[in-house]
DSSP file (Angstrom, degrees, kcal/mol; ACC not computed):
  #  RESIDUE AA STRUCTURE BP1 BP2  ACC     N-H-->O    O-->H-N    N-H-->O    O-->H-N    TCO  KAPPA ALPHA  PHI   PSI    X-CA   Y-CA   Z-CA
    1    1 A X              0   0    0      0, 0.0     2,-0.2     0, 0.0    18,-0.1   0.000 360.0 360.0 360.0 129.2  123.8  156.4  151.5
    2    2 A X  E     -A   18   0A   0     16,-0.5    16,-2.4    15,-0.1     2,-0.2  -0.466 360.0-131.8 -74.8 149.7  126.6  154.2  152.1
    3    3 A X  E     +A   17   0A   0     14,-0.2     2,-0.4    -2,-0.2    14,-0.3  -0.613  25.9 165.0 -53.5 127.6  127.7  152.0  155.1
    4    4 A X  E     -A   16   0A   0     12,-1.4    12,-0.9    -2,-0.2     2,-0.3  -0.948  37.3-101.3-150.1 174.5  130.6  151.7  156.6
    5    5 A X  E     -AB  15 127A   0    122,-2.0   122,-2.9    -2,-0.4     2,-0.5  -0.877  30.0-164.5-104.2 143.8  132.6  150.3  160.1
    6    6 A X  E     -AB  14 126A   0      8,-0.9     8,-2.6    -2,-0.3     2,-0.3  -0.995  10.8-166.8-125.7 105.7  133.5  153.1  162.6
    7    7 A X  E     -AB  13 125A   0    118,-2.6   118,-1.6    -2,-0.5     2,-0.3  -0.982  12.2-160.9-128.2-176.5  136.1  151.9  165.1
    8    8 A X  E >> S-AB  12 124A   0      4,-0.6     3,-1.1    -2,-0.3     4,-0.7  -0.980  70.6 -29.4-144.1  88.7  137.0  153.4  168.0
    9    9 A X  T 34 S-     0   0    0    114,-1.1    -1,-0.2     1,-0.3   115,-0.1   0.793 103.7 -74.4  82.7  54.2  140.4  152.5  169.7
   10   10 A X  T 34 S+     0   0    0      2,-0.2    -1,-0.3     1,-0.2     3,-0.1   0.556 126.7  96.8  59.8   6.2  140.3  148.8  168.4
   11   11 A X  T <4 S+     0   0    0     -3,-1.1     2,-0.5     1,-0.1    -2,-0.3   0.502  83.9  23.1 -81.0 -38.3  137.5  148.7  171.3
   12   12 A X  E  <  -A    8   0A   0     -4,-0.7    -4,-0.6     2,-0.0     2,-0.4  -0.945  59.6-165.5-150.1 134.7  134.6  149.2  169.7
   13   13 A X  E     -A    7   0A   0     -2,-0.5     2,-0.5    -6,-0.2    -6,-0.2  -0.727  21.3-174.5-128.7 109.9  133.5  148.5  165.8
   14   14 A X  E     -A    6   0A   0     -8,-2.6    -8,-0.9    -2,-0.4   -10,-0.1  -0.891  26.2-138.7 -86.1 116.9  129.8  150.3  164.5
   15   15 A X  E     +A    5   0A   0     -2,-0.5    24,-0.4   -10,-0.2     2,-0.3  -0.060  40.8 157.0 -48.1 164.7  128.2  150.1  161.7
   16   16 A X  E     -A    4   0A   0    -12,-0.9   -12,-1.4    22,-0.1     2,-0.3  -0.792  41.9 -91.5 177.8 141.6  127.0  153.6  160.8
   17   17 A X  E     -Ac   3  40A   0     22,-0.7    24,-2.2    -2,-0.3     2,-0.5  -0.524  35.2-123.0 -73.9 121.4  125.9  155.5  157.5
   18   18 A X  E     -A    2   0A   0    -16,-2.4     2,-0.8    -2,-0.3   -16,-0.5  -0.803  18.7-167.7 -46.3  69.1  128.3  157.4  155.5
   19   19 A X        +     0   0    0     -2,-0.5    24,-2.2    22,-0.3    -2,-0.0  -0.752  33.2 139.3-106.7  96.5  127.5  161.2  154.9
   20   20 A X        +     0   0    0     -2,-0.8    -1,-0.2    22,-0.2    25,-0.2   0.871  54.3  55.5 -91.5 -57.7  130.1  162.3  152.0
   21   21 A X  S  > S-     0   0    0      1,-0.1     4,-2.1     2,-0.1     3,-0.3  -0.168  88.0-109.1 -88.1-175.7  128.3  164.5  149.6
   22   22 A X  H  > S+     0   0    0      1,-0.3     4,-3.2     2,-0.2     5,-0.2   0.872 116.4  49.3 -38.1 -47.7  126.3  167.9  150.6
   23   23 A X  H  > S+     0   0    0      1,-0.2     4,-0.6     2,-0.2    -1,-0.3   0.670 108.5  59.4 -94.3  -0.3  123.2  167.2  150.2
   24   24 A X  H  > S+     0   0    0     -3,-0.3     4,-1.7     2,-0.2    -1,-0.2   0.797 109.1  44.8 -46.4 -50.0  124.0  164.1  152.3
   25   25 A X  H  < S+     0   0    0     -4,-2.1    -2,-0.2     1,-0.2    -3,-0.2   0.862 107.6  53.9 -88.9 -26.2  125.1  166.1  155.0
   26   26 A X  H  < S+     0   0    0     -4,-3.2    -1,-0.2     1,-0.2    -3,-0.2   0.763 108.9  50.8 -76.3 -12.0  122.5  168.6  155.1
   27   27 A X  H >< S+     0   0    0     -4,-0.6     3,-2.6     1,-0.2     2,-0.6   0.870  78.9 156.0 -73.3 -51.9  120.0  166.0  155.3
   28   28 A X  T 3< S-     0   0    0     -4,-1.7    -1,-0.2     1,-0.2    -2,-0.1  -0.581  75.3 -32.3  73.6-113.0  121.7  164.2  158.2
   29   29 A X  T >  S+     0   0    0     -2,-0.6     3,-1.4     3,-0.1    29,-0.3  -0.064 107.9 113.4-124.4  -1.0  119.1  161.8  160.5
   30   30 A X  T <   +     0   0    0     -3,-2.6    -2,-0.1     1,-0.3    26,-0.0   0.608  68.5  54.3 -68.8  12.3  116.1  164.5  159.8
   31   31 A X  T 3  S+     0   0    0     -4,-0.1    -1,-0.3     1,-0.0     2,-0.2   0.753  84.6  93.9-100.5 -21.7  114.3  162.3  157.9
   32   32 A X    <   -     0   0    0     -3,-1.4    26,-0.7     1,-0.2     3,-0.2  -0.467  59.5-152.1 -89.6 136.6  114.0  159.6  160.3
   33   33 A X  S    S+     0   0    0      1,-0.2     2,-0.4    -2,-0.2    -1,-0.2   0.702  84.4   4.1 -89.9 -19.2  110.5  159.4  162.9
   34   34 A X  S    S-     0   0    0     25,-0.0    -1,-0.2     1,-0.0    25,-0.0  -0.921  98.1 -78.2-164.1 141.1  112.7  157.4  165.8
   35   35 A X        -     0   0    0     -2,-0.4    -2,-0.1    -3,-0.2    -1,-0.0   0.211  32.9-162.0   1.1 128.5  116.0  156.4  166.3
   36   36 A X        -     0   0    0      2,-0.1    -1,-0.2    -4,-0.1     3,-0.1   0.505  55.7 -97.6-135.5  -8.9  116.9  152.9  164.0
   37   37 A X  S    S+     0   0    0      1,-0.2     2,-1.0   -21,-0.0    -2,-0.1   0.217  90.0 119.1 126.9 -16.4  120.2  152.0  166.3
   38   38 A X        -     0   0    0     70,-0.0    -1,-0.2   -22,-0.0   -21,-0.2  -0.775  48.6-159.9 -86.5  97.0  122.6  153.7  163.5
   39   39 A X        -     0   0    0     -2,-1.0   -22,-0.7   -24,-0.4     2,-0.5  -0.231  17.5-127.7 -84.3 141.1  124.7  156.4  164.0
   40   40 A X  B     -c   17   0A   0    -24,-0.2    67,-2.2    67,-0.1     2,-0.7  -0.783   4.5-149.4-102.4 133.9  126.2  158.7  160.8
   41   41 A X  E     -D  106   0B   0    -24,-2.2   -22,-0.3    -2,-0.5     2,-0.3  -0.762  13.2-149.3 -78.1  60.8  129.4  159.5  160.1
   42   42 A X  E     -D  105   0B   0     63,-2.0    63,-2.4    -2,-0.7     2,-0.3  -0.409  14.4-158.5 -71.3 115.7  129.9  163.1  158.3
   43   43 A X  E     -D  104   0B   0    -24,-2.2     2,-0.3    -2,-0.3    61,-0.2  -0.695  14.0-173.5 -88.8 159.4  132.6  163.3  156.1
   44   44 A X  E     -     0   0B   0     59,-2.1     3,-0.1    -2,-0.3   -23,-0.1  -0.995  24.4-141.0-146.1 154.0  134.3  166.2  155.0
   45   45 A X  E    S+     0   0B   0     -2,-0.3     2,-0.5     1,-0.3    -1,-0.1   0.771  93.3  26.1 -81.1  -8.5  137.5  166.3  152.0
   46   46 A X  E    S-     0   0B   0     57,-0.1    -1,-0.3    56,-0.1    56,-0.1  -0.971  97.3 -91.4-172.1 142.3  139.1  169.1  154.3
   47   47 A X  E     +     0   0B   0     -2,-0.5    56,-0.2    -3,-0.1     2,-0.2  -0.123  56.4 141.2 -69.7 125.4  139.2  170.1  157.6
   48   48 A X  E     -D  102   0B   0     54,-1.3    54,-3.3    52,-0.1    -1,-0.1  -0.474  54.0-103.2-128.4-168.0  136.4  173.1  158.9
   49   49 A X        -     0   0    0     52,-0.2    52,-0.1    -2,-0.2    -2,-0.0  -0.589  42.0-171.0-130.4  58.5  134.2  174.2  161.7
   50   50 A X        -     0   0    0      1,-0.1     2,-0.6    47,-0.1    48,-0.4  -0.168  16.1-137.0 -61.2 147.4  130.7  173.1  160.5
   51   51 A X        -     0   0    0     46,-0.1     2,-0.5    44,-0.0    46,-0.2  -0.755  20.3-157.7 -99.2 127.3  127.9  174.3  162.7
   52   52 A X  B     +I   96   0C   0     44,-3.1    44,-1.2    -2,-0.6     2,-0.1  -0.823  12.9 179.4-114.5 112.7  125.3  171.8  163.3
   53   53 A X        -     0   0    0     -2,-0.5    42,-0.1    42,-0.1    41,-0.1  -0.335  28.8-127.7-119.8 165.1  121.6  172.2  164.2
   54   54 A X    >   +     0   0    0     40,-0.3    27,-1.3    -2,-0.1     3,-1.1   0.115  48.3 145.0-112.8  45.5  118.8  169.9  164.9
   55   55 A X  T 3  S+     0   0    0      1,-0.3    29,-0.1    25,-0.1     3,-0.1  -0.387  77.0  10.2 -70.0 153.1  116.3  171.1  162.8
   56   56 A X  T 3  S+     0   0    0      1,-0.2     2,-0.6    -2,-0.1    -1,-0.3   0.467  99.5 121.9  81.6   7.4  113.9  167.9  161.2
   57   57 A X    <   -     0   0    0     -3,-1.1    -1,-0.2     1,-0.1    24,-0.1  -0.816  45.5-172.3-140.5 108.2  115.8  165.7  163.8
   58   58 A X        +     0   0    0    -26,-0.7     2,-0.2    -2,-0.6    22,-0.1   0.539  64.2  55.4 -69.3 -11.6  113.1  163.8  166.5
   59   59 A X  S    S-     0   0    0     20,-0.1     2,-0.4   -25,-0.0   -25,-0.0  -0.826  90.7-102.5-137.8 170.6  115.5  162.3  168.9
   60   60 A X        -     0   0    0     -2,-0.2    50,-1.6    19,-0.1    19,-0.2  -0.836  42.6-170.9 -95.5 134.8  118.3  163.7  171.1
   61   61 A X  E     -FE  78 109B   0     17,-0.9    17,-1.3    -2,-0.4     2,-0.4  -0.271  21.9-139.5-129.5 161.3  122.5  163.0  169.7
   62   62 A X  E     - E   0 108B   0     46,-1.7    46,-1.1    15,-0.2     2,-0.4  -0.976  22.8-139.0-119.0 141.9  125.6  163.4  170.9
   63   63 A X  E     -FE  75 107B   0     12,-1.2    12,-2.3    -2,-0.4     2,-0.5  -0.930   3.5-153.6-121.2 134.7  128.2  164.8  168.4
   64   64 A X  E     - E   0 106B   0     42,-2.8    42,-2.1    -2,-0.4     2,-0.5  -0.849   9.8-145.7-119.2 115.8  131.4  163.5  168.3
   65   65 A X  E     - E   0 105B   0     -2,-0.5     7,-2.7     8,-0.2     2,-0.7  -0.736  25.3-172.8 -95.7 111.7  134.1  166.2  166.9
   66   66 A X  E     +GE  71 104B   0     38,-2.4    37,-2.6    -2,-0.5    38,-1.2  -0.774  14.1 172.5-118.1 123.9  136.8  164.1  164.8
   67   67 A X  E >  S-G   70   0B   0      3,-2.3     3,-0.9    -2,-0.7    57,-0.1  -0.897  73.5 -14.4-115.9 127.4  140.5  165.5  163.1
   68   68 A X  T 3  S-     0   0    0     -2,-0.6     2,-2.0     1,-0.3    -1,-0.2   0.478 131.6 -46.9  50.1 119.1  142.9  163.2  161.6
   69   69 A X  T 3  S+     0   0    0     -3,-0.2    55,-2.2    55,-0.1     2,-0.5  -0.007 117.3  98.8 -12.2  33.8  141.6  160.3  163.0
   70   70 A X  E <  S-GH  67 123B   0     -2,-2.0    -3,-2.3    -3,-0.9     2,-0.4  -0.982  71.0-112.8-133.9 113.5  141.1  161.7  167.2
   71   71 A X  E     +G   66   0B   0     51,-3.2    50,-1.6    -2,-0.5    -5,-0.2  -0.330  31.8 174.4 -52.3 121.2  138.4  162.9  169.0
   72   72 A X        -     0   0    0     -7,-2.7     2,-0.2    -2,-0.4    27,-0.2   0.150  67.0  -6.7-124.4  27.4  139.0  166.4  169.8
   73   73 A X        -     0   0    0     -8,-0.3     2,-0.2    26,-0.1    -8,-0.2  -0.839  48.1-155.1 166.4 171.7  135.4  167.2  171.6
   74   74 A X        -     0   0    0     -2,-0.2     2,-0.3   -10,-0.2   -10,-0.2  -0.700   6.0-161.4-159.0 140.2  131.8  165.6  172.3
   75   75 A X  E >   -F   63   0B   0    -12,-2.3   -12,-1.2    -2,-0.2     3,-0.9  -0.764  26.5-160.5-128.7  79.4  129.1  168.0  172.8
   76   76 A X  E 3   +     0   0B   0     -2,-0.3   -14,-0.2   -14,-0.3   -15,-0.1   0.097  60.1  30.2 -39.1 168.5  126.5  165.3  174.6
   77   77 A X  E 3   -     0   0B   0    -17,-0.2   -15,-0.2     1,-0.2    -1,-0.2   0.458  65.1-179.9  59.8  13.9  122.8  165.8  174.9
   78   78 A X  E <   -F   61   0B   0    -17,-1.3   -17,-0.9    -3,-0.9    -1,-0.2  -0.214  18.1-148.7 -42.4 118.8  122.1  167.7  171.9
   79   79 A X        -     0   0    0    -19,-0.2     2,-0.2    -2,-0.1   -20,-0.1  -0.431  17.3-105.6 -94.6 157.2  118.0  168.4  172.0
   80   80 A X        -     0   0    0    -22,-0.1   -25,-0.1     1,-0.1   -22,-0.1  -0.670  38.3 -84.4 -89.0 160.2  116.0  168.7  169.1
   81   81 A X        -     0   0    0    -27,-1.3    -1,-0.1    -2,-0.2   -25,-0.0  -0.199  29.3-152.0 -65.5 135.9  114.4  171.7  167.6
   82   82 A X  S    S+     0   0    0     -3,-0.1     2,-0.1   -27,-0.0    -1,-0.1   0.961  80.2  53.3 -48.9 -64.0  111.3  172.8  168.9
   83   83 A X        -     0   0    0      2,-0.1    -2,-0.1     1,-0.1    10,-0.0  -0.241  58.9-161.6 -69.7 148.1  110.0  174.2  166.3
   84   84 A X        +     0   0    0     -2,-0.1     2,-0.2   -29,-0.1    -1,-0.1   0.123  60.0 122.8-127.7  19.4  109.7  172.3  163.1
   85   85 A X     >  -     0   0    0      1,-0.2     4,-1.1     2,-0.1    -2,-0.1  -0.626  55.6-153.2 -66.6 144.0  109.2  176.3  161.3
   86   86 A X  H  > S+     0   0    0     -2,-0.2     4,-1.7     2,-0.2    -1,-0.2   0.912  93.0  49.4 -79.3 -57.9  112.2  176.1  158.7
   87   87 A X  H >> S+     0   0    0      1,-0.2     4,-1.9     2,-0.2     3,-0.9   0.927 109.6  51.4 -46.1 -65.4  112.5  180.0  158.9
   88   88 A X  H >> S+     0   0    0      1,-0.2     4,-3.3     2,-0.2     3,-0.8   0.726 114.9  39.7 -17.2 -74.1  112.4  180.0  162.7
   89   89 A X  H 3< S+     0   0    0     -4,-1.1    -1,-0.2     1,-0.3    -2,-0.2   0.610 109.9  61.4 -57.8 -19.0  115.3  177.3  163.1
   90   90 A X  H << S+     0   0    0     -4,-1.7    -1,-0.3    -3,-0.9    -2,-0.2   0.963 123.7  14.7 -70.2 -43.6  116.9  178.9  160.5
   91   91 A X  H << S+     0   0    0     -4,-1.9    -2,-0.2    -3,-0.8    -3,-0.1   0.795 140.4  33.1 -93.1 -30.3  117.2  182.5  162.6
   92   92 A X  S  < S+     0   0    0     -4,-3.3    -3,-0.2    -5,-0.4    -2,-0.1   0.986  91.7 109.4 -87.0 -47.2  116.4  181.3  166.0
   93   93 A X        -     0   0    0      1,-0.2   -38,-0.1   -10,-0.0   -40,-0.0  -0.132  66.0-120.9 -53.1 107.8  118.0  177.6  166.1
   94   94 A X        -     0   0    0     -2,-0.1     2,-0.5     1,-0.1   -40,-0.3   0.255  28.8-159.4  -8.4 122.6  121.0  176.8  168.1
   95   95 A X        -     0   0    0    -42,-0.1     2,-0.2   -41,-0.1   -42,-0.1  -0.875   5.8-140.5-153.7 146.0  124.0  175.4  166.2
   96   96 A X  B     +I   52   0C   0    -44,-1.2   -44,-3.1    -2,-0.5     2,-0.2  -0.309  19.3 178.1 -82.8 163.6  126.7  173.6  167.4
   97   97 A X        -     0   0    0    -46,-0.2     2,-0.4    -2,-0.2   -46,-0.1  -0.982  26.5-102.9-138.1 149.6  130.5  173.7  166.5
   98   98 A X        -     0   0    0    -48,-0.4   -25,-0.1    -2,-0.2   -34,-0.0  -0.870  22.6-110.7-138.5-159.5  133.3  172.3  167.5
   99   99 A X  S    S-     0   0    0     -2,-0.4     2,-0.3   -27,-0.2    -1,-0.1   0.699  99.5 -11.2 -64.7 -39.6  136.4  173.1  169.7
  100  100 A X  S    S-     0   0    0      1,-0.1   -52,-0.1   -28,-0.1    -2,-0.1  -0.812 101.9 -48.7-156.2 169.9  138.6  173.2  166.8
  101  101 A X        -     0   0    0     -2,-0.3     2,-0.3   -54,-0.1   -52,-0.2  -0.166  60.6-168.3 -58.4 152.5  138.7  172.3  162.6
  102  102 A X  E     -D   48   0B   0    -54,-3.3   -54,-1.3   -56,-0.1   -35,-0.2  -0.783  34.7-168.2-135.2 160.7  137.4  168.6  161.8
  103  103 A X  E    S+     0   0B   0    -37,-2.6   -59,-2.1    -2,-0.3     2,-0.4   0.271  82.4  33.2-127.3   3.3  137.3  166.5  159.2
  104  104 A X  E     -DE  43  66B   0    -38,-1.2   -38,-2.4   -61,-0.2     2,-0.4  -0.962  57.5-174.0-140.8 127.3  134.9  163.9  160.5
  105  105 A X  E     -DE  42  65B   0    -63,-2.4   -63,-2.0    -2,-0.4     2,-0.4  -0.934  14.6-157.1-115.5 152.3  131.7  164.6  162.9
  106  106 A X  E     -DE  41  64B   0    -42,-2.1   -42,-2.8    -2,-0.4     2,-0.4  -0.993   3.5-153.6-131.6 126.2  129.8  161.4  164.2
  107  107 A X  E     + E   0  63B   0    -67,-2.2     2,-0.2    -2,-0.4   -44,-0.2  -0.649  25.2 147.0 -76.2 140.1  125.8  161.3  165.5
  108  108 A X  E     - E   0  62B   0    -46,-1.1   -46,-1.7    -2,-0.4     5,-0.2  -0.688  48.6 -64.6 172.6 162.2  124.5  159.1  167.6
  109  109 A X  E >   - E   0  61B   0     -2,-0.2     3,-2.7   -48,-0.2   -48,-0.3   0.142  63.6 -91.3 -53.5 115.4  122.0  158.7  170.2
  110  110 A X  T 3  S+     0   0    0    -50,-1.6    -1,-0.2     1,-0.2   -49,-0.1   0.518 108.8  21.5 -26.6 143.6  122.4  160.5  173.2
  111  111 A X  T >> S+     0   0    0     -3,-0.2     4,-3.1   -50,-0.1     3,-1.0   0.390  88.0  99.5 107.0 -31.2  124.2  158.6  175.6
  112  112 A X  H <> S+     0   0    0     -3,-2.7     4,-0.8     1,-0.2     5,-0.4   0.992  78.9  59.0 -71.0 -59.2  125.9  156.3  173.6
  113  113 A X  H 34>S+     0   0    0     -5,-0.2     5,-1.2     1,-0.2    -1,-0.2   0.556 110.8  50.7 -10.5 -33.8  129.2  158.3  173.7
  114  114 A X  H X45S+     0   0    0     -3,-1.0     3,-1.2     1,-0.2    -1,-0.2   0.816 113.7  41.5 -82.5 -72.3  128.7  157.8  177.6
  115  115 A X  H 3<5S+     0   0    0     -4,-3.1    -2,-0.2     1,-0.2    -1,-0.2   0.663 112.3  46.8 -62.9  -0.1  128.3  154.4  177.4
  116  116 A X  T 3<5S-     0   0    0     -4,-0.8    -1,-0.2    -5,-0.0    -2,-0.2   0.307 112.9-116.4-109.7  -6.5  130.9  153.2  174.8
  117  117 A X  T < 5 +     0   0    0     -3,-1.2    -3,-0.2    -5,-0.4    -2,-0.1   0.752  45.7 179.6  70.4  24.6  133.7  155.8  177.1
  118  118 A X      < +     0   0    0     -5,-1.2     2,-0.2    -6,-0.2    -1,-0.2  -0.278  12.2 146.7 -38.8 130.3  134.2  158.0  174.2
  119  119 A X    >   -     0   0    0    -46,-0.1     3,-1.3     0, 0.0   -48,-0.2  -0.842  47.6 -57.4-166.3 151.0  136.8  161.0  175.4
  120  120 A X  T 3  S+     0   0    0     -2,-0.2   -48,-0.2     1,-0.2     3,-0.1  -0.171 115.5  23.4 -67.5 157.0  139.4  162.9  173.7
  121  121 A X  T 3  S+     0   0    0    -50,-1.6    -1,-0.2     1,-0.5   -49,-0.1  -0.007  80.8 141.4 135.4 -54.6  141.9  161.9  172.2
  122  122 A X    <   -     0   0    0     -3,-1.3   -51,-3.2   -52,-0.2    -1,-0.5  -0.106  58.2-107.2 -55.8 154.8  140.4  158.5  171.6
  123  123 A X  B     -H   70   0B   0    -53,-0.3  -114,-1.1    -3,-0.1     2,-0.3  -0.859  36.3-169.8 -90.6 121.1  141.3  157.1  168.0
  124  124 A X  E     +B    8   0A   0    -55,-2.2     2,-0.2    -2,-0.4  -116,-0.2  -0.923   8.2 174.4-132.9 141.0  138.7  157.2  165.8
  125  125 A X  E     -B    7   0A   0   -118,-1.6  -118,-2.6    -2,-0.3     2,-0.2  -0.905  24.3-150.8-152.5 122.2  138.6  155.3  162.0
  126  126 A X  E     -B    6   0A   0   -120,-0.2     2,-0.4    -2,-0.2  -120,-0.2  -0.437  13.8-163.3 -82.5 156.2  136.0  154.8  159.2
  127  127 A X  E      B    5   0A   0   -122,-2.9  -122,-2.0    -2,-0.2    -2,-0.0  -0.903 360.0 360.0-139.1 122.6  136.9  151.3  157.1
  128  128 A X              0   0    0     -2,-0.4  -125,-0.0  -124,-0.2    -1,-0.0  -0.011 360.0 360.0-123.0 360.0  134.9  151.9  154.1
């Protein structure tokens, strides 16, 4: 998976992993047993409403809803799945959306959003 810089109103620049192709995004952060300080970056070639769930996923996120380069949501505090049953999460598991069509969603560890002053609106850009 590639790397890239995420900044965020000339304020802030993060590295953060690059989630282009499918099976990229359906994988997401579930593979990883704790946190490693990097936040992912989902692209998508046109703009949707992907639902996102926390199945495989150990630690708790905030997701950061992005269109044409703007924050247009955060849905903080996302928990992880209880259950680590695939079927379960599959019928039972929460999934988020957000407000409005995207082209870009960004993870990262609950909180940070808080603590970097993330709000909509904010100008948001991948430099690849």
């Amino acid at each position: 998976m590639k790397r890239a810089a995420l900044m965020i109103e000339e304020r802030h620049c993060l590295a953060v992993r690059v989630a282009r192709s499918i099976v990229e995004r359906s994988r997401g952060l579930s593979h990883q047993q704790k946190w490693d300080g990097t936040p992912m970056a989902f692209l998508f070639r046109r703009p949707c409403r992907p639902a996102f769930w926390m199945h495989g996923v150990r630690f708790p996120l905030d997701l950061i809803w992005v269109h044409k380069g703007k924050i247009v949501g955060i849905t903080p505090d996302v928990r992880p799945a209880i259950s680590r049953q695939v079927l379960y999460n599959m019928l039972f598991l929460e999934r988020h959306r957000p407000p409005e069509k995207v082209d870009m969603v960004i993870e990262m560890l609950s909180g940070e959003s808080v603590r970097l002053g993330l709000q909509q609106g904010q100008r948001v850009m991948v430099q690849q």
